[in-house]
TORKOLTI-63462 format. One line per field, with one value per atom (N, C-alpha, C): residue number from 1; residue in one letter; atom name; x, y, z. Coordinates in steps of 0.001 Angstrom, whole numbers. Layout:
N
i = [NUM  ...] .
aa = [A  ...] .
at = [CA  ...] .
x = [X  ...] .
y = [Y  ...] .
z = [Z  ...] .
//
This chain:
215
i = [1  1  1  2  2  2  3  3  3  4  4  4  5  5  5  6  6  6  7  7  7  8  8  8  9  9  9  10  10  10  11  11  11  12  12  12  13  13  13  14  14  14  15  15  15  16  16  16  17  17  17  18  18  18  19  19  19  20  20  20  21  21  21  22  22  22  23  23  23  24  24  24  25  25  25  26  26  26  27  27  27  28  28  28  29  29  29  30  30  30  31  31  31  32  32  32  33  33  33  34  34  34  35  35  35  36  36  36  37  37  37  38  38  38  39  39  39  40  40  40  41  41  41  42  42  42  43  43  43  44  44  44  45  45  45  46  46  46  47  47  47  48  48  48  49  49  49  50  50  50  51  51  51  52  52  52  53  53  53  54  54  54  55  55  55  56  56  56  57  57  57  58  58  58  59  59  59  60  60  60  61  61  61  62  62  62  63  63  63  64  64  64  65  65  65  66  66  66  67  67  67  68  68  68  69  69  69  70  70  70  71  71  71  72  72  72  73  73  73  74  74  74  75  75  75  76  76  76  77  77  77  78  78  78  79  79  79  80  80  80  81  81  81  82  82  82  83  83  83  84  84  84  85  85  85  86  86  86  87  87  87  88  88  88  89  89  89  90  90  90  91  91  91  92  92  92  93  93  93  94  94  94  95  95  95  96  96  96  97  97  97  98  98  98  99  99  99  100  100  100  101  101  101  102  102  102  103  103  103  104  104  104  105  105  105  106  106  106  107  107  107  108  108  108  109  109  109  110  110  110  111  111  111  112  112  112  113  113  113  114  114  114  115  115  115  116  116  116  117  117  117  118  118  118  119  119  119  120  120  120  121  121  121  122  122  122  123  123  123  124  124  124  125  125  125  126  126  126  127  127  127  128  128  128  129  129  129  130  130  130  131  131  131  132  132  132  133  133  133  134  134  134  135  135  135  136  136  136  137  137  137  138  138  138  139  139  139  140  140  140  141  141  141  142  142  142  143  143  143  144  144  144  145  145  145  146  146  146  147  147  147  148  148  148  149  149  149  150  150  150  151  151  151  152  152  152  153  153  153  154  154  154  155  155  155  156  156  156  157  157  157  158  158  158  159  159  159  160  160  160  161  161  161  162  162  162  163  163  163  164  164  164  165  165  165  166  166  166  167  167  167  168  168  168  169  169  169  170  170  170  171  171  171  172  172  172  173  173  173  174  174  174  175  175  175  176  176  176  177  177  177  178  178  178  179  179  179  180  180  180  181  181  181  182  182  182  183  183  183  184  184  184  185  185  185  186  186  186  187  187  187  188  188  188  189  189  189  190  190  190  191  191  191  192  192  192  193  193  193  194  194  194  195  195  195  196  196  196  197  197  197  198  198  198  199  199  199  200  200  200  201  201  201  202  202  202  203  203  203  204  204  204  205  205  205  206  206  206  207  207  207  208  208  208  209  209  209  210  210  210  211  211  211  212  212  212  213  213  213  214  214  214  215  215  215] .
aa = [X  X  X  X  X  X  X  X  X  X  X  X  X  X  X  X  X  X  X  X  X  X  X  X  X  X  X  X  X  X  X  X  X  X  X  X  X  X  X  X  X  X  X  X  X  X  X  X  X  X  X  X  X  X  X  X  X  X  X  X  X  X  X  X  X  X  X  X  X  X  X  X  X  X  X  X  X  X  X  X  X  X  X  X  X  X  X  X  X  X  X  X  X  X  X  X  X  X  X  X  X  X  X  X  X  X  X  X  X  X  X  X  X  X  X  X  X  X  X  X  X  X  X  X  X  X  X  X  X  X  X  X  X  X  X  X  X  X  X  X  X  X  X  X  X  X  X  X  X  X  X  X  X  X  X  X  X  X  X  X  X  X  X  X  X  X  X  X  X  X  X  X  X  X  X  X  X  X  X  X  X  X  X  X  X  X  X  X  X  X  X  X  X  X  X  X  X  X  X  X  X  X  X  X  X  X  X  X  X  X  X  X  X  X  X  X  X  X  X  X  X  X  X  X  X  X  X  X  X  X  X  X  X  X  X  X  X  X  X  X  X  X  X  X  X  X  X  X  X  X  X  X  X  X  X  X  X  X  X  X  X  X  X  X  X  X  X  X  X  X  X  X  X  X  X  X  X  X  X  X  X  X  X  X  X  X  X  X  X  X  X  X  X  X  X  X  X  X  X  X  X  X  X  X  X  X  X  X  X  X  X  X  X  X  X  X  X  X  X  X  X  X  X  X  X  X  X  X  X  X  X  X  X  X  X  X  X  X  X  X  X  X  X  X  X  X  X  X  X  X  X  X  X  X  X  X  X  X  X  X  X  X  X  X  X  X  X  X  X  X  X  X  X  X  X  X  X  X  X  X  X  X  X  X  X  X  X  X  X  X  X  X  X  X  X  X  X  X  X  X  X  X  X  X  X  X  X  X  X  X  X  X  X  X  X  X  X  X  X  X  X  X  X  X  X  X  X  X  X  X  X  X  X  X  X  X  X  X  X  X  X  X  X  X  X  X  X  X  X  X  X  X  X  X  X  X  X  X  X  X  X  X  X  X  X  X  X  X  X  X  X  X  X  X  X  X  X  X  X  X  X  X  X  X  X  X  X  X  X  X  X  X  X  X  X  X  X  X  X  X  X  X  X  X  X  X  X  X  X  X  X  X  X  X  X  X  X  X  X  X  X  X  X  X  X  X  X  X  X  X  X  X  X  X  X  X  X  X  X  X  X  X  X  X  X  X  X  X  X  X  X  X  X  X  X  X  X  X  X  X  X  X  X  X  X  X  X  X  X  X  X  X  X  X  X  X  X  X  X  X  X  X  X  X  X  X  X  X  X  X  X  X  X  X  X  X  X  X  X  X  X  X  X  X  X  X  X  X  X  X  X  X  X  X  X  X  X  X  X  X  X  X  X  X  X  X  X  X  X  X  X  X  X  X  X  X  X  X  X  X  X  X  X  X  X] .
at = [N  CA  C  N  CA  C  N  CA  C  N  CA  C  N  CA  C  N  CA  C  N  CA  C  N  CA  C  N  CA  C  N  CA  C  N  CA  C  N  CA  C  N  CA  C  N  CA  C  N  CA  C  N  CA  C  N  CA  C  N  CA  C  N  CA  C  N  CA  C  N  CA  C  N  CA  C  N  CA  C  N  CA  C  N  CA  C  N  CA  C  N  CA  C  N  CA  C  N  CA  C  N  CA  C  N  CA  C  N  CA  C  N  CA  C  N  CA  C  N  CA  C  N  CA  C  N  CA  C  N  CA  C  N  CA  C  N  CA  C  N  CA  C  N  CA  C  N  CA  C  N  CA  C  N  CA  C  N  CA  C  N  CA  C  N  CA  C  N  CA  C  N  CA  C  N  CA  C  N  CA  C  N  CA  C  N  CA  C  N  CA  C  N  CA  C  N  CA  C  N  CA  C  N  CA  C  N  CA  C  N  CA  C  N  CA  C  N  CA  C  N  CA  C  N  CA  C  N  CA  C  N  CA  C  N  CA  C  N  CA  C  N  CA  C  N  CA  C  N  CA  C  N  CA  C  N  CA  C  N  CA  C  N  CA  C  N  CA  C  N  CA  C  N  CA  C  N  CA  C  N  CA  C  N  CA  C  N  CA  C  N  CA  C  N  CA  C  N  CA  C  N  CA  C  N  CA  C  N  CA  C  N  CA  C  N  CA  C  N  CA  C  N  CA  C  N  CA  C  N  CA  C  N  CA  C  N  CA  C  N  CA  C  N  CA  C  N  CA  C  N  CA  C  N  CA  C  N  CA  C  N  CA  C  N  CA  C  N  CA  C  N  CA  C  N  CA  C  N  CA  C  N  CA  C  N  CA  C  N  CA  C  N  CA  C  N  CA  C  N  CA  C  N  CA  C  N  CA  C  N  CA  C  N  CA  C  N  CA  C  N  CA  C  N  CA  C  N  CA  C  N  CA  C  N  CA  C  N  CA  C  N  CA  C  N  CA  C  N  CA  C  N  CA  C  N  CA  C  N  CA  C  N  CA  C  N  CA  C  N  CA  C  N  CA  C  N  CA  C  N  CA  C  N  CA  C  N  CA  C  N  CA  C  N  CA  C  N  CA  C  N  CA  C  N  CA  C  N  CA  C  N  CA  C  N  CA  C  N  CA  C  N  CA  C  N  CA  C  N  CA  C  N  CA  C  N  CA  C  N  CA  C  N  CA  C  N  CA  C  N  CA  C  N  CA  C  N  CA  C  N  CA  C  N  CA  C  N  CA  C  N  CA  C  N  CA  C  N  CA  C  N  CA  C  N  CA  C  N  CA  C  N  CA  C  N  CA  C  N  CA  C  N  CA  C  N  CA  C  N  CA  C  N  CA  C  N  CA  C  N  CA  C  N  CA  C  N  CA  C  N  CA  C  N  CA  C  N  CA  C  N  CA  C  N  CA  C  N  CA  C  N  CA  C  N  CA  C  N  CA  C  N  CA  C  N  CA  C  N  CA  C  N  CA  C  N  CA  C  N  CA  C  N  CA  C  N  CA  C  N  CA  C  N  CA  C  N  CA  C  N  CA  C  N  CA  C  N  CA  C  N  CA  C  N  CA  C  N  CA  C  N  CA  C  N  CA  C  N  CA  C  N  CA  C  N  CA  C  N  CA  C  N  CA  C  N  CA  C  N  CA  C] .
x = [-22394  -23128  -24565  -25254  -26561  -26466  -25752  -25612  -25673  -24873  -24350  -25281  -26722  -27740  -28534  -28794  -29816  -29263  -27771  -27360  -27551  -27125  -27597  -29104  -29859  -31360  -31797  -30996  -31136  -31075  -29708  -29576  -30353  -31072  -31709  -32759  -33396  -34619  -34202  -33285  -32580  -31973  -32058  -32308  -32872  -33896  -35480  -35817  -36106  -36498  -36073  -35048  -34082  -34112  -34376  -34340  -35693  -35210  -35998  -37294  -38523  -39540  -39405  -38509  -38268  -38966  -39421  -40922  -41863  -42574  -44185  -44251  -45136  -45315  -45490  -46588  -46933  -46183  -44957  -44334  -42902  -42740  -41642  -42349  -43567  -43819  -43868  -44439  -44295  -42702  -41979  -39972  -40226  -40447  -40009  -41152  -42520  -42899  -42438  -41884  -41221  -40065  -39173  -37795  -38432  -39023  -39316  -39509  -40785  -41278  -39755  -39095  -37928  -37287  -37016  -36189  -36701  -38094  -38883  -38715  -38612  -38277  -36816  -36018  -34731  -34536  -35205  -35127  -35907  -36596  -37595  -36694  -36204  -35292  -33910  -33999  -32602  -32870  -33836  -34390  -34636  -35156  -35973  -34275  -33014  -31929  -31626  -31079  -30744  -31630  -32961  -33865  -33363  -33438  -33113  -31553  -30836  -29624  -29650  -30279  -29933  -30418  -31638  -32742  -31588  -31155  -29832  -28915  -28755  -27719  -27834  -29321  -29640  -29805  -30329  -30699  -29540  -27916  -27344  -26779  -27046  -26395  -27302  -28953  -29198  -28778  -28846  -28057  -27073  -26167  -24443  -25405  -26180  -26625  -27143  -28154  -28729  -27843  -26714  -25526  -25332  -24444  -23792  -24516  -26022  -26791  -26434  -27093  -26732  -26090  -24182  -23554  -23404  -23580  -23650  -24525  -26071  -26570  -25734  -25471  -25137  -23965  -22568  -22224  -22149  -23271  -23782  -25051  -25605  -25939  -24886  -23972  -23094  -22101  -22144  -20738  -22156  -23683  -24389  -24394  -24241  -24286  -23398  -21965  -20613  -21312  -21397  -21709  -22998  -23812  -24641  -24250  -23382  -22981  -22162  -21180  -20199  -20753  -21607  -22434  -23633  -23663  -24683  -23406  -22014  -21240  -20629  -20691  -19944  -21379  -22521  -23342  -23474  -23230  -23436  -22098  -20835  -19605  -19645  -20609  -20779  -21696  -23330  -23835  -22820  -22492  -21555  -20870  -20537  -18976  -20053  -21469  -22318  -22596  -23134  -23292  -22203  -21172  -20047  -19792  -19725  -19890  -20386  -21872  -23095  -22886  -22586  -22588  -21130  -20004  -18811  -19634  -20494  -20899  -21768  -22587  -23448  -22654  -21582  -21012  -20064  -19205  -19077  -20252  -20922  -22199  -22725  -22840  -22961  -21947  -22589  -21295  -21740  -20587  -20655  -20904  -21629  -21983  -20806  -20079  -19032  -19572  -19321  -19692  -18568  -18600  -17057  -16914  -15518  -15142  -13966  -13158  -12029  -11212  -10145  -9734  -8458  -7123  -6149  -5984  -5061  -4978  -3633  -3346  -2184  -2812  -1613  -1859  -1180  -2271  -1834  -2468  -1412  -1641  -2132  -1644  -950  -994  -766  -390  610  1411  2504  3722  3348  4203  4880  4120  4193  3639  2618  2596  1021  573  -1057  -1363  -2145  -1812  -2981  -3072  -3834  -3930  -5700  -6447  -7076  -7641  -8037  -9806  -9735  -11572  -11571  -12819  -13248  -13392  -12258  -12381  -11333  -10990  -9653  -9542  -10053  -9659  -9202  -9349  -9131  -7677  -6697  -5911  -4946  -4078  -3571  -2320  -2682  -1934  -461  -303  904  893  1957  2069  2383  1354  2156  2449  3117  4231  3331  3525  2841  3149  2546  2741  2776  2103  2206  1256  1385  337  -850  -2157  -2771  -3915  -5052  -5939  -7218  -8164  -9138  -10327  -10677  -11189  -12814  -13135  -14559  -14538  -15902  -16030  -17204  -16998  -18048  -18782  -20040  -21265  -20491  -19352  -19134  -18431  -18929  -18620  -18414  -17075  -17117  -15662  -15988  -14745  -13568  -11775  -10926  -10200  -10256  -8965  -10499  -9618  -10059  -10882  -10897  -10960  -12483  -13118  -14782  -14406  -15080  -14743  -15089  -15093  -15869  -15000  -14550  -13370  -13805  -12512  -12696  -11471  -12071  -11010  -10296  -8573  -7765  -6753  -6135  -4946  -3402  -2367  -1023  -514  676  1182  1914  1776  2311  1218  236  -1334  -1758  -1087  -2096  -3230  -4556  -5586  -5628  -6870  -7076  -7701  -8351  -9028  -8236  -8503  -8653  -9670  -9201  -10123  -10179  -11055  -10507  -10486  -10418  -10420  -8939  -7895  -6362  -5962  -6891  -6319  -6524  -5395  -6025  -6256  -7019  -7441  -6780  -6344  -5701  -6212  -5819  -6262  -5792  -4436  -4028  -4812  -4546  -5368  -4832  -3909  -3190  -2100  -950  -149  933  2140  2890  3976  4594  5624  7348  7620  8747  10146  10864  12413  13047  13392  14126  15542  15991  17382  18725  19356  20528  21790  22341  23176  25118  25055  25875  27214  28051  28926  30250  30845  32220  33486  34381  35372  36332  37012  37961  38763  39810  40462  41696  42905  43912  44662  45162  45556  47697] .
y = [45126  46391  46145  44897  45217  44200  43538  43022  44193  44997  46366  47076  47112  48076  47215  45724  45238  45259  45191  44977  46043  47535  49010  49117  48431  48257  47596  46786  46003  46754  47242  48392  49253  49501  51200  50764  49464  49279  48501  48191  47684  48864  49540  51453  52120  51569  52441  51863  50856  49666  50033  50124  49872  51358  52751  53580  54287  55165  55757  56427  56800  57212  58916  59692  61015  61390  61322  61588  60997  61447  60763  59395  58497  57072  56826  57438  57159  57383  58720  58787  57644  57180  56118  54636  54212  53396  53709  55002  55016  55036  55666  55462  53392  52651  51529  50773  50932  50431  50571  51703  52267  51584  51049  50553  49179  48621  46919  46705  47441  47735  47453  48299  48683  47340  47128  45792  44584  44570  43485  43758  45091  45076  44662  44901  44847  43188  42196  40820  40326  40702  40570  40233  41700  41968  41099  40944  40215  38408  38062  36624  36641  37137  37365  37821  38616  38365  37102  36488  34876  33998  33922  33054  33478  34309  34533  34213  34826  34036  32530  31950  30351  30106  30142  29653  29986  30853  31362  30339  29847  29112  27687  27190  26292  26316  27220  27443  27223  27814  27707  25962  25876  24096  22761  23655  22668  23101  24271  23984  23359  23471  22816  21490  21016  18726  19113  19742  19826  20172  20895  21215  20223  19125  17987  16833  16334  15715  15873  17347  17444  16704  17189  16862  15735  14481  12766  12778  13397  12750  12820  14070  14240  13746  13040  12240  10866  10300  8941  8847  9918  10073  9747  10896  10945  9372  8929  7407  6356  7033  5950  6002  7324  8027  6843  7074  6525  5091  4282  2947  2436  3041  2593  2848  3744  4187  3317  2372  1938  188  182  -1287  -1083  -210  19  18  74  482  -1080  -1616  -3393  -4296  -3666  -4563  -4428  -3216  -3006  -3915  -3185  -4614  -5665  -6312  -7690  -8479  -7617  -7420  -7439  -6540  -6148  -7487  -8311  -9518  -10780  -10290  -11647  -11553  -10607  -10221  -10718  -10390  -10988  -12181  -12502  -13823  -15128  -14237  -15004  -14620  -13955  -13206  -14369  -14716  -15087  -16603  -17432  -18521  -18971  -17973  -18309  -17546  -17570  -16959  -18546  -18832  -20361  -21307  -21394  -22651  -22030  -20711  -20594  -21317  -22234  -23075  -21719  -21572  -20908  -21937  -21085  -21812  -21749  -22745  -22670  -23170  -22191  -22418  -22767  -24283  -23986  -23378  -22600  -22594  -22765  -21959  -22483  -20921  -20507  -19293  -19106  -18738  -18453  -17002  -16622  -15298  -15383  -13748  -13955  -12863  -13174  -12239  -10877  -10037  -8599  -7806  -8143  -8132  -6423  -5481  -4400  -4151  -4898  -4701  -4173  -3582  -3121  -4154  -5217  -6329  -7023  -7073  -7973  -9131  -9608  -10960  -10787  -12445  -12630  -13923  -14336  -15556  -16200  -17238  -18232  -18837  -19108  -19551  -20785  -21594  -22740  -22483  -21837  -21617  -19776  -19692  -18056  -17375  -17055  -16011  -15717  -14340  -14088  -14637  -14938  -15853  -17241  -18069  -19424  -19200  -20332  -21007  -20623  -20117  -19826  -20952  -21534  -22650  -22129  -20802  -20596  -19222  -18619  -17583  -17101  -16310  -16210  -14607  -14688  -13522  -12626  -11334  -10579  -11187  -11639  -12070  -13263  -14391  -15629  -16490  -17258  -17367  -18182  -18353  -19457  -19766  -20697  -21148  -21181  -19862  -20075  -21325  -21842  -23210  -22929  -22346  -22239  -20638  -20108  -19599  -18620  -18408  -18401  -17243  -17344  -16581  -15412  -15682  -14814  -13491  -12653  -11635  -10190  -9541  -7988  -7249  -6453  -5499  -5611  -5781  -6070  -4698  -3518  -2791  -1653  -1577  -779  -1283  -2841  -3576  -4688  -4082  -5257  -6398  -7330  -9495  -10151  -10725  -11940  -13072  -14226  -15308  -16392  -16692  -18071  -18591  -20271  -21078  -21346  -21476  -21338  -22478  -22900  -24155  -23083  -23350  -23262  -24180  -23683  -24853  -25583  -25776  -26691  -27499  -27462  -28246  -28090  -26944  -26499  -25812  -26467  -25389  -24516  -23403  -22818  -21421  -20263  -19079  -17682  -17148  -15553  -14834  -13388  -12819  -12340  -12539  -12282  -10541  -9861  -8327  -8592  -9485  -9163  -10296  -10453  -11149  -10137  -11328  -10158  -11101  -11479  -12402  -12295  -13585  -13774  -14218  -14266  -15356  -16408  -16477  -17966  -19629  -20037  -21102  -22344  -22278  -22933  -21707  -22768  -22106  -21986  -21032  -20674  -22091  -22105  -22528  -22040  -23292  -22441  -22746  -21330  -21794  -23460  -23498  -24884  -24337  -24876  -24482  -25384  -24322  -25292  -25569  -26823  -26914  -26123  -25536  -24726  -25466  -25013  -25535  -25646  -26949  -27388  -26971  -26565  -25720  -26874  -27249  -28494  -28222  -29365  -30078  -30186  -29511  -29467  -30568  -31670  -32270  -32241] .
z = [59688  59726  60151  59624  59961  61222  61777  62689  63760  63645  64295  64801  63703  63739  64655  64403  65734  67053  67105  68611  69275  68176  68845  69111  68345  68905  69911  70022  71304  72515  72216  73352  73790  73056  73303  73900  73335  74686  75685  75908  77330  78226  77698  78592  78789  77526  77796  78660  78741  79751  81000  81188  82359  83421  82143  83216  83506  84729  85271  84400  85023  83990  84117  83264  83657  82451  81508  80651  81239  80463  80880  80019  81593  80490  79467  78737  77720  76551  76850  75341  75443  76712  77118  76095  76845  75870  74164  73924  72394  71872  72602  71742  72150  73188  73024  71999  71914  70502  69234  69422  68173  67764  69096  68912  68880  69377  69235  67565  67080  65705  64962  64893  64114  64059  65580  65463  65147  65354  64225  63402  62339  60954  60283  61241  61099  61235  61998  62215  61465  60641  59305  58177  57757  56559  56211  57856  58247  57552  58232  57931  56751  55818  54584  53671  53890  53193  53217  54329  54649  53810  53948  53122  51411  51048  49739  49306  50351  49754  49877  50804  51022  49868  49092  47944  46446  46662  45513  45677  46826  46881  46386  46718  46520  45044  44497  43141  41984  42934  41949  42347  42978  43134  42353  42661  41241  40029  39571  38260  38029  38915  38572  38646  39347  39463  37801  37179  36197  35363  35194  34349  33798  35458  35302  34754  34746  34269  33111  32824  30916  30328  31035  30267  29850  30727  30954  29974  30148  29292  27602  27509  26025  25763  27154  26639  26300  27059  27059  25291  25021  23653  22427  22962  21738  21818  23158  23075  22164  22840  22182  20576  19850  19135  17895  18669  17532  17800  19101  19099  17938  17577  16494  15390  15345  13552  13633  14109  14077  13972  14958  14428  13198  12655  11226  10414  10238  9341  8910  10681  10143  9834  9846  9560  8047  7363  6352  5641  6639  5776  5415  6468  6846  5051  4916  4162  3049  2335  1396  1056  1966  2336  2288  2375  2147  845  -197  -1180  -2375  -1328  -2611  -2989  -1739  -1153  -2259  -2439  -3196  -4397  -4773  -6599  -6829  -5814  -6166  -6697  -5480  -5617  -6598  -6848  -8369  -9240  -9677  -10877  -10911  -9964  -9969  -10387  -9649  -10245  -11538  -12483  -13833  -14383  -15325  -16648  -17365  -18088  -19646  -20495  -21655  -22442  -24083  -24241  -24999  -26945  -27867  -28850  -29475  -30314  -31243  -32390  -32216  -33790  -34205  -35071  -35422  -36112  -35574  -36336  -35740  -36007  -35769  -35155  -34150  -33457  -32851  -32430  -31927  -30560  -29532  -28668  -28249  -28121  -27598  -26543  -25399  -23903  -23628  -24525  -24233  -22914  -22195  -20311  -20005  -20868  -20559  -20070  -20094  -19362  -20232  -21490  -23131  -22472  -21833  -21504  -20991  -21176  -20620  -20222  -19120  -18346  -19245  -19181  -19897  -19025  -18529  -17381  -17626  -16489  -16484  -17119  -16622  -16877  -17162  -17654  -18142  -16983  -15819  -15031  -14928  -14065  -13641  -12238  -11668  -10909  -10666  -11593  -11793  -12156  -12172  -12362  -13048  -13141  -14093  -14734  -16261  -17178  -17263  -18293  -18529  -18733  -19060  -19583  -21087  -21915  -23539  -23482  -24137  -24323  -25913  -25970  -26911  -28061  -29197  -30740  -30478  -29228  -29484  -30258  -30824  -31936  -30889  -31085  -30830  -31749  -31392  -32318  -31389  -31677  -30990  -31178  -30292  -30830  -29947  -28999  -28474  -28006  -28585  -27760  -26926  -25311  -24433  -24129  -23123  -23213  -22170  -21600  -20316  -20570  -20919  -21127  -20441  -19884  -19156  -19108  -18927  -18613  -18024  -18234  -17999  -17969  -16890  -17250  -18208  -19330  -20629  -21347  -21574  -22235  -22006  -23268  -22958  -23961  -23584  -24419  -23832  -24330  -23522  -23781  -22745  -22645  -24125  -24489  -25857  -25197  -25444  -25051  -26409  -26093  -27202  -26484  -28136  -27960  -28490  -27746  -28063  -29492  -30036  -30362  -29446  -28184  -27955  -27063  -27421  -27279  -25643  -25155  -24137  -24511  -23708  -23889  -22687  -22664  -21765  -22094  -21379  -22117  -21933  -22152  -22656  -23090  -22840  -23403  -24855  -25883  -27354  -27011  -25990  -26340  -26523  -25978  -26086  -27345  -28217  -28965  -30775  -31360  -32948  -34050  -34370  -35320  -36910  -37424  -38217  -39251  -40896  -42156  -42086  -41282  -41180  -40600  -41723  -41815  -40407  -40093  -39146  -38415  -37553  -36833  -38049  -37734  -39040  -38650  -39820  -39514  -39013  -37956  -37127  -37749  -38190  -38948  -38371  -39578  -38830  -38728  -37778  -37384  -37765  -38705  -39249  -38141  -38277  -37897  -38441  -37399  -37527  -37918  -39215  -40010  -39587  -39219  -38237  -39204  -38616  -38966  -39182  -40503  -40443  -39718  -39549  -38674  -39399  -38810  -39495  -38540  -39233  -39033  -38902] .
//
């Protein structure tokens, strides 16, 4: 359409132009100033749409580069984002796993300090298991000697400074003898202290009575 309108302008002074002077000069030149004018305005408006759309165009194409920037950046933030929480989380593991590490190693290099005494006890695991391991040394980690079964008698003979929480259960470890002269500790929270002056004595077992012999 507006293509339409300059080419018809074109025209009209390529006829003004072209024909005969059957007005008077002067109003011939005023219709073709008039039509040049116009069609400078019209090749004005024309250039000046084009410029504005090109600048729109351009305008919207940096946004989409500036869009697309964004987004990189915010996902190169956020990958940077997890990558530091994730090396602050194993550094902290790491920490944590050195910590233990060291509390494990000076709780080893602490000796307890073992006081003697002398008192009879029996044991009560209540572990639900009827049973309680009897250890080489005052931790739960060390060694485990044997196993005694709930109501086994023993004879507490020392006992130590190391004292904490098992389960339910606060005590602190005493080293104790079996009757059958293993030593080794526990905790007196699973034990129950007795008047017995020693270990009891164990039925003696009769020999069971032989049926004669009929000859």
């Amino acid at each position: 359409m507006k293509n339409n309108t300059l080419i018809s302008l074109a025209a009209a002074l390529l006829l003004l132009a072209g024909c005969p002077l059957q007005k008077g000069e002067d109003e011939t030149k005023k219709e073709l100033a008039a039509l040049k004018e116009q069609l400078a305005q019209q090749q004005k408006q024309e250039a000046e749409r084009a410029e504005k759309a090109k600048q729109e165009e351009q305008a919207v194409k940096q946004q989409q580069r500036e869009d697309e920037i964004y987004r990189r950046a915010q996902e190169d933030m956020e990958l940077r984002r997890a990558f530091e929480e994730e090396e602050e989380k194993l550094a902290k593991e790491e920490q944590a796993k050195r910590e233990a590490e060291k509390a494990k190693q000076e709780a080893a290099k602490k000796k307890s300090i073992e006081k003697l005494t002398r008192y009879q006890a029996v044991v009560i695991s209540e572990s639900g298991y009827g049973a309680l391991n009897l250890r080489g040394s005052p931790s739960t980690q060390s060694v485990v000697v044997t196993e005694l079964q709930d109501g086994t008698e023993v004879q507490v003979i020392a006992e130590t400074d190391v004292c904490h929480k098992i389960r339910s259960h606060y005590g602190c470890w005493v080293k104790v003898k079996t009757r059958e002269g293993l030593t080794g500790y526990l905790m007196n929270a699973y034990l129950q202290k007795t008047n017995a002056a020693g270990f009891s004595r164990r039925p003696e077992k009769t020999a069971p009575e032989e049926e004669p012999v009929e000859f």
